[in-house]
C-alpha positions as CSV (number, residue, x, y, z in Angstrom):
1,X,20.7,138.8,194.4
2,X,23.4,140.9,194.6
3,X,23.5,143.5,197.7
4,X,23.4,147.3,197.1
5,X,24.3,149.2,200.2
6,X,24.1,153.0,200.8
7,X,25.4,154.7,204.2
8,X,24.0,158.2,205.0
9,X,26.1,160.0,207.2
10,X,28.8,157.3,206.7
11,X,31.7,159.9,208.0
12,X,30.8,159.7,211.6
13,X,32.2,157.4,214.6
14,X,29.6,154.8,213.9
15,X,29.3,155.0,210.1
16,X,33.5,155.3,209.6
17,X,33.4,151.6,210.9
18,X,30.2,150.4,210.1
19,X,31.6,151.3,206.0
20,X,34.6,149.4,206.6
21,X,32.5,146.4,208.1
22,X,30.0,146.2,204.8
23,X,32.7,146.4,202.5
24,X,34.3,143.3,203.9
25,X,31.2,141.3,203.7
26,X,29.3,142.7,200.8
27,X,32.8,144.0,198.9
28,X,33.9,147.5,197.9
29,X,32.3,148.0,195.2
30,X,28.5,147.2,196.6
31,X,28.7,150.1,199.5
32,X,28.0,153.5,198.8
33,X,29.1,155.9,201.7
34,X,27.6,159.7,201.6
35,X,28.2,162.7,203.5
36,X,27.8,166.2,203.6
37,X,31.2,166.2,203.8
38,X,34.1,164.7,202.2
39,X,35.5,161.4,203.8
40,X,39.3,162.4,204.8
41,X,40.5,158.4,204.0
42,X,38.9,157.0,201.0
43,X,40.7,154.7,199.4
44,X,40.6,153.0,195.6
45,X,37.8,151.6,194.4
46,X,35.2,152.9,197.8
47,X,32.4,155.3,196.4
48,X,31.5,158.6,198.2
49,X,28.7,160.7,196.9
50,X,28.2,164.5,198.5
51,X,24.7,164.2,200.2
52,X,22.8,166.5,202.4
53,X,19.5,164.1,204.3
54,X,17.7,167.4,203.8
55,X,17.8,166.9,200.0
56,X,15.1,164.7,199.1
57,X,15.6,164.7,195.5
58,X,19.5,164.4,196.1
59,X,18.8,161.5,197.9
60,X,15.8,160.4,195.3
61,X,19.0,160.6,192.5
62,X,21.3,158.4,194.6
63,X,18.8,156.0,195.1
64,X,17.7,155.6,191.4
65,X,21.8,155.7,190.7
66,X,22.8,152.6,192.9
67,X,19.1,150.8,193.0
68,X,20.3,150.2,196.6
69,X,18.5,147.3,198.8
70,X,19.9,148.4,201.8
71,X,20.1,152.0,203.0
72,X,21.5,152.6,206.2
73,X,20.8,156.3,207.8
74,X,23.2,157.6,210.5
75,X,23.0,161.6,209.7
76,X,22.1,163.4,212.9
77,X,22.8,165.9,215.5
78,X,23.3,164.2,218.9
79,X,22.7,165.6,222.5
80,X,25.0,167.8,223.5
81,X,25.3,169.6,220.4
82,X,21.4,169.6,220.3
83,X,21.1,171.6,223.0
84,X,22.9,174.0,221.5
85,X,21.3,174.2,218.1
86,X,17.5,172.5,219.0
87,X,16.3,173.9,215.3
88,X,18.8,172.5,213.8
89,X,18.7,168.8,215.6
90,X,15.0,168.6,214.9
91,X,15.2,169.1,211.0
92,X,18.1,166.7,210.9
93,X,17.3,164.0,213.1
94,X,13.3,164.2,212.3
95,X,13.3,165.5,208.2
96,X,16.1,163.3,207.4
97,X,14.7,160.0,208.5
98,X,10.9,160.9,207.0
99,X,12.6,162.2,203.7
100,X,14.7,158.5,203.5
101,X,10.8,156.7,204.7
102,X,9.1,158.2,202.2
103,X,11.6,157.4,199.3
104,X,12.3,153.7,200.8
105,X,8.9,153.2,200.2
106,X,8.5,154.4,196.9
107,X,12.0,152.5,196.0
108,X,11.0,149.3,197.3
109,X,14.1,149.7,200.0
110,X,14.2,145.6,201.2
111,X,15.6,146.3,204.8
112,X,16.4,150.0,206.8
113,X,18.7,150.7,209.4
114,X,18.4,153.8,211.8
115,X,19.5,154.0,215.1
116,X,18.0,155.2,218.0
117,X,19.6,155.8,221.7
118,X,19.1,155.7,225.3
119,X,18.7,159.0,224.8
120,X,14.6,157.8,224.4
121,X,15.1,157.7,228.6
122,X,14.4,159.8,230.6
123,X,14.2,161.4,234.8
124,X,11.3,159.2,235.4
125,X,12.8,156.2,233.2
126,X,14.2,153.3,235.8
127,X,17.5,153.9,236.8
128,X,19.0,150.6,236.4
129,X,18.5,147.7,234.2
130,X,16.0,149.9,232.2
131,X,13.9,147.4,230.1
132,X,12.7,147.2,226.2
133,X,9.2,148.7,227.8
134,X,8.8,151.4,230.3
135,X,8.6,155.1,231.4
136,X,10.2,157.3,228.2
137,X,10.4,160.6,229.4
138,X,13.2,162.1,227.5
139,X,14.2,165.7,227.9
140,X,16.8,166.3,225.6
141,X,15.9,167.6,221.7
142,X,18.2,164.4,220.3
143,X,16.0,162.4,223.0
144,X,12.9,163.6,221.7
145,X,13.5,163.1,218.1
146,X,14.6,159.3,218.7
147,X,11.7,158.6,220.5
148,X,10.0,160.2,217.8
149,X,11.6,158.8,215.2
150,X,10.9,155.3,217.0
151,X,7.3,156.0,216.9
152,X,7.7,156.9,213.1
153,X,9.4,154.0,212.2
154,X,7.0,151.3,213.4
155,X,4.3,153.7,211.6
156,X,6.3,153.1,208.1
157,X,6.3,149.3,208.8
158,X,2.7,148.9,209.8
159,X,1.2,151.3,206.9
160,X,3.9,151.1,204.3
161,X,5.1,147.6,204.9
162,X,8.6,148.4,205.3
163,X,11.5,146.5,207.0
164,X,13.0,148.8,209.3
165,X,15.3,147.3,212.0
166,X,17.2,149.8,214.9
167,X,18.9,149.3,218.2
168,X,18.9,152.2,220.4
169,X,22.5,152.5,221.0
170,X,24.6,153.4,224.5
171,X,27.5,155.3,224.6
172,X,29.9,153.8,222.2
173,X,33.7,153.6,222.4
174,X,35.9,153.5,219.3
175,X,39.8,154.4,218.7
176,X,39.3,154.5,215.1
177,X,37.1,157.7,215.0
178,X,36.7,160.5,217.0
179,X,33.1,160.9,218.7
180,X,30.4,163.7,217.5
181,X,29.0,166.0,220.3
182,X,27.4,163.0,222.5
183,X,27.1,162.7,226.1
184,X,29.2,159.8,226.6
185,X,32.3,161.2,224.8
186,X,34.2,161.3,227.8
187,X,34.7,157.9,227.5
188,X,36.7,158.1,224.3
189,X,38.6,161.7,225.1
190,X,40.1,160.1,228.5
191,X,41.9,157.5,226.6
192,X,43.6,160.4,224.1
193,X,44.4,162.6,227.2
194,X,45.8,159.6,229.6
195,X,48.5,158.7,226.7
196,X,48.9,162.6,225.5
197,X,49.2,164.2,229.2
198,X,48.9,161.7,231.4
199,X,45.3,163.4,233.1
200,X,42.2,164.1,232.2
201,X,39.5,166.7,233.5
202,X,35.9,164.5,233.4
203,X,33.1,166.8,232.2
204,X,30.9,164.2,234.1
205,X,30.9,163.4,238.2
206,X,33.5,160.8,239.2
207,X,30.0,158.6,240.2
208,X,27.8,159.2,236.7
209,X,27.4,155.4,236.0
210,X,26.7,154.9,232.0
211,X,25.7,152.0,229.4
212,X,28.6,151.7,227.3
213,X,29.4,149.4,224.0
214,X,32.5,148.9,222.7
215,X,32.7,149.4,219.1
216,X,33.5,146.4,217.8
217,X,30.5,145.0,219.3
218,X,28.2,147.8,218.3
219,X,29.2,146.7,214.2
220,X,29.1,143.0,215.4
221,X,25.7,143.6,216.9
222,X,24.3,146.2,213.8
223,X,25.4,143.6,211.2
224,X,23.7,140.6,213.4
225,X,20.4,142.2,213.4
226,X,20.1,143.1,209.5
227,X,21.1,139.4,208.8
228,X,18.2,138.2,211.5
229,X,15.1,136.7,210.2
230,X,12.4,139.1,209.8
231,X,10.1,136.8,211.2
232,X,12.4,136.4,214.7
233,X,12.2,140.4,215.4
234,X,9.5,141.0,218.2
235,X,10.8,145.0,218.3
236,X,10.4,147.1,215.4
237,X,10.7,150.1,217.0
238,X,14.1,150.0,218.1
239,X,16.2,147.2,220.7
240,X,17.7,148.2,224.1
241,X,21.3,146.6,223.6
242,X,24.4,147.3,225.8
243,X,27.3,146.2,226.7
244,X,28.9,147.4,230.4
245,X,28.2,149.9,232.4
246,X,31.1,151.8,233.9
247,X,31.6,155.2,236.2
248,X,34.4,157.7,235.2
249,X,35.7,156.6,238.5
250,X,36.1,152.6,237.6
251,X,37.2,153.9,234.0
252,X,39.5,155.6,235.4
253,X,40.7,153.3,237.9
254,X,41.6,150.5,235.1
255,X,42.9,153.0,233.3
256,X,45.5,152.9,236.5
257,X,46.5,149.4,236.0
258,X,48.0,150.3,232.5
259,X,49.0,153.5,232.7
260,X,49.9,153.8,236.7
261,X,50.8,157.9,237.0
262,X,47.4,158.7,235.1
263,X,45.4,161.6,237.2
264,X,41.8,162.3,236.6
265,X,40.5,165.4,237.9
266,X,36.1,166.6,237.4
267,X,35.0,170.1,236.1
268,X,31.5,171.4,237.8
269,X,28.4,172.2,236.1
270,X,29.4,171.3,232.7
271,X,25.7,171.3,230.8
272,X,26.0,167.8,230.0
273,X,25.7,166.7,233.5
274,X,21.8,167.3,233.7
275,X,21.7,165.1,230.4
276,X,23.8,162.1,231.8
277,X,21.4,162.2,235.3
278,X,18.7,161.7,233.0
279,X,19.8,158.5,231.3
280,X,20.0,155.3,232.8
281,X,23.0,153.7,234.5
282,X,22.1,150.2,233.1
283,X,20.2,148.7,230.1
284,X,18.5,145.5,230.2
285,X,18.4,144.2,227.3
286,X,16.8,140.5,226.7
287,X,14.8,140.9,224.0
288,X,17.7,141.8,221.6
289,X,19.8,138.3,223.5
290,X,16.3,136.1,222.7
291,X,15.5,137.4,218.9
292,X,19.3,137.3,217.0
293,X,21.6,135.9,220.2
294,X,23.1,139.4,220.9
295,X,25.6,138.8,223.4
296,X,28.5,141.4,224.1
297,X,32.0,140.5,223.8
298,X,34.0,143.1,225.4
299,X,33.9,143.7,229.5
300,X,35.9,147.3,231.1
301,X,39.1,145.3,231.4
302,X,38.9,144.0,227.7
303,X,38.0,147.0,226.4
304,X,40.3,149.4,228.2
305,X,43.9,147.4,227.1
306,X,42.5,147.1,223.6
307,X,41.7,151.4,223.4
308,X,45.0,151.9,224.9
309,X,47.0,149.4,222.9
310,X,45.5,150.4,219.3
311,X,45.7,154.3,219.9
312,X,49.8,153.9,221.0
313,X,49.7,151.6,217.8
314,X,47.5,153.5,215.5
315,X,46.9,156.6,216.7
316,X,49.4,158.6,219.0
């Protein structure tokens, strides 16, 4: 049977790629990206539809247009600009994904994706290599309505039977897209600043370690859980998986070995330091390795020449 694939939220830094990713393997003309925005690239033959994850019966008309079998639901407000607007982050984050449940079940939706975060964690979470399984203490509004939503989700599979599959994502690195309000988007912005002006003032303290995941391996990793065996999942709420863990001091420091005159300087009490010390410095993450043979494929080193080579190339 032929796939039908709709993205919700498809313009972001995650859903840009992800897009691109399902139309090589399923072809062009089985994705359907939506937005409440337009896209600012589409190209012949991809389909964008105007949506709003608020509008049920807007997204109740898509669904009985395409008769998709996979939706994929990526529309939300993420933790720094959650903070700022916590009314707001709730009804998107929380609305959205019960408004897409409800219609998945009514639509017979074969398989779900949503993603959580590590923004789950939180102060009394361990610190470092913070398991599938522990203290979830988050104190962030995006925290709190992932941890919610991950409560939600095994709810819909247990009572409604549905297939829901979700990896709780760290920060995540791309060249291709710029990020949207996160925590961890220092990790993208010194990269733009180092080849525009050659320094960069860190919003986070030189020794704030992070999980990170390098974009390509956050699609790689997305796409190899939907094609996993139901039957080989032991989560379904939502899979730790990282990649490396890095300071804006050792990011910085390879940074060096590229670009040797880059300067990196650190603003104080920037709001978003309270949310990083809340969040762990290291994910463990063996379940996601044992059920679909997740394995990351990008290290600092690896990951640093390949941002710096494809945004002189691309980008800049």
């Amino acid at each position: 049977m032929k796939e039908s694939i709709i993205i919700i939220g498809a313009n972001g830094q995650i859903g840009t790629e992800l897009a691109t990713a399902l139309r090589e393997k399923f072809g062009t003309e089985s994705v359907v990206t939506s937005d409440i925005r337009e896209p600012q690239n589409l190209k012949d033959g991809e389909i964008f539809e105007p949506l709003n994850v608020l509008d049920k019966s807007a997204i109740e008309s898509l669904f009985q247009k395409y008769k998709p079998t996979q939706v994929y639901l990526l529309a939300a407000m993420l933790s720094a600009t959650g903070e700022m607007y916590p009314q707001k982050a709730w009804d998107l984050n929380m609305n959205g994904l019960l408004n897409v449940l409800d219609l998945a079940v009514e639509y017979k939706i074969e398989k779900i994706f949503w993603p959580s975060s590590i923004a789950v964690f939180g102060p009394h979470s361990p610190k470092t290599n913070t398991e599938q399984y522990c203290i979830m203490d988050p104190n962030t509004i995006y925290g709190i309505s992932k941890l919610a939503g991950e409560r939600l989700v095994e709810w819909y599979q247990e009572h409604h039977g549905l297939d829901i599959r979700s990896i709780r994502y760290p920060g995540i690195i791309s060249w291709k897209a710029e990020p949207g309000g996160g925590t961890t988007d220092y990790a993208v912005h010194i990269f733009y600043d180092a080849l525009k002006k050659g320094s960069y003032e860190c919003f986070l303290s030189e020794d704030t370690a992070l999980p990170m995941l390098y974009m390509d391996d956050a699609i790689r990793g997305t796409l190899q859980l939907m094609d996993a065996p139901k039957e080989s999942l032991t989560i379904r709420s939502s899979y730790n998986l990282t990649g490396v863990s890095f300071t804006p001091k050792e990011l910085a420091e390879e940074i060096k070995k590229i670009l040797p005159n880059f300067a990196i300087s650190y603003s104080e009490n920037d709001p978003r330091q309270a949310i990083a010390d809340s969040w762990p410095a290291s994910i463990e993450d063996s379940p996601a390795r044992a059920d679909w043979n997740w394995k990351p494929a990008f290290d600092l080193a690896k990951l640093t020449a390949d941002m710096i080579e494809n945004l002189k190339t691309n980008k800049l």
